[in-house]
C-alpha positions as CSV (number, residue, x, y, z in Angstrom):
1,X,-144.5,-66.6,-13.2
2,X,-141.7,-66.1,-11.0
3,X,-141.0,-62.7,-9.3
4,X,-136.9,-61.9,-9.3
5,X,-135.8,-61.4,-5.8
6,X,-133.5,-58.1,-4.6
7,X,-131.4,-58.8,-1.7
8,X,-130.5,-56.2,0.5
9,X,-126.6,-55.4,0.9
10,X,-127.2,-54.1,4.8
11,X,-129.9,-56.9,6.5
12,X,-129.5,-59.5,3.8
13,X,-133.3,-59.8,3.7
14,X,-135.1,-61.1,0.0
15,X,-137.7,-58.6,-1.5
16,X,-139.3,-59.2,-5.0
17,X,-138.2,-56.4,-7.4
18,X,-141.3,-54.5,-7.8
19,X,-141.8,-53.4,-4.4
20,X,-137.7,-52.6,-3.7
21,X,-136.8,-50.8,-6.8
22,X,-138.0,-47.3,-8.1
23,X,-137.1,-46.1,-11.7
24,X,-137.5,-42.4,-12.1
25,X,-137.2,-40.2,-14.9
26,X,-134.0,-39.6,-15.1
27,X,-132.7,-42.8,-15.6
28,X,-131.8,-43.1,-11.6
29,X,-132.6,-46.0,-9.6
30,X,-133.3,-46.2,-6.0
31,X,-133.3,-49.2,-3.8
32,X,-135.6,-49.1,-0.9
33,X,-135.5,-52.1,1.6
34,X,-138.8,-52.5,3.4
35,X,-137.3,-54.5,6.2
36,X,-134.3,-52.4,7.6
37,X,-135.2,-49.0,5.7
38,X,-132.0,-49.4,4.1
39,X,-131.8,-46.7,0.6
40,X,-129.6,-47.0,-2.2
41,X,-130.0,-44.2,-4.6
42,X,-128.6,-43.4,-8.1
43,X,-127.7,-47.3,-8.8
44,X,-125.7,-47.3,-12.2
45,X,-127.8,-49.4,-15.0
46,X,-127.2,-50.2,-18.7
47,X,-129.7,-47.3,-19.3
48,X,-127.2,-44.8,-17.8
């Protein structure tokens, strides 16, 4: 089965979504790119 890929907005580098995004319990999101450190936090979802 195929893994979706995140890109990242600052280096442009492909990730697969597991090991970029973090859910937490308060319906935030954070995007963590493991090849520039880049962090996006509270990323708006259909969950809230």
């Amino acid at each position: 089965m195929h893994t979706p890929q995140v890109v990242c907005p600052n280096c442009g580098q492909q990730a697969e979504l597991e090991e970029v995004l973090t859910a937490q319990s308060n319906q935030n999101v954070i995007y963590t790119c493991p090849s520039c450190s880049y962090i996006m936090r509270n990323i708006i979802t259909s969950k809230g």
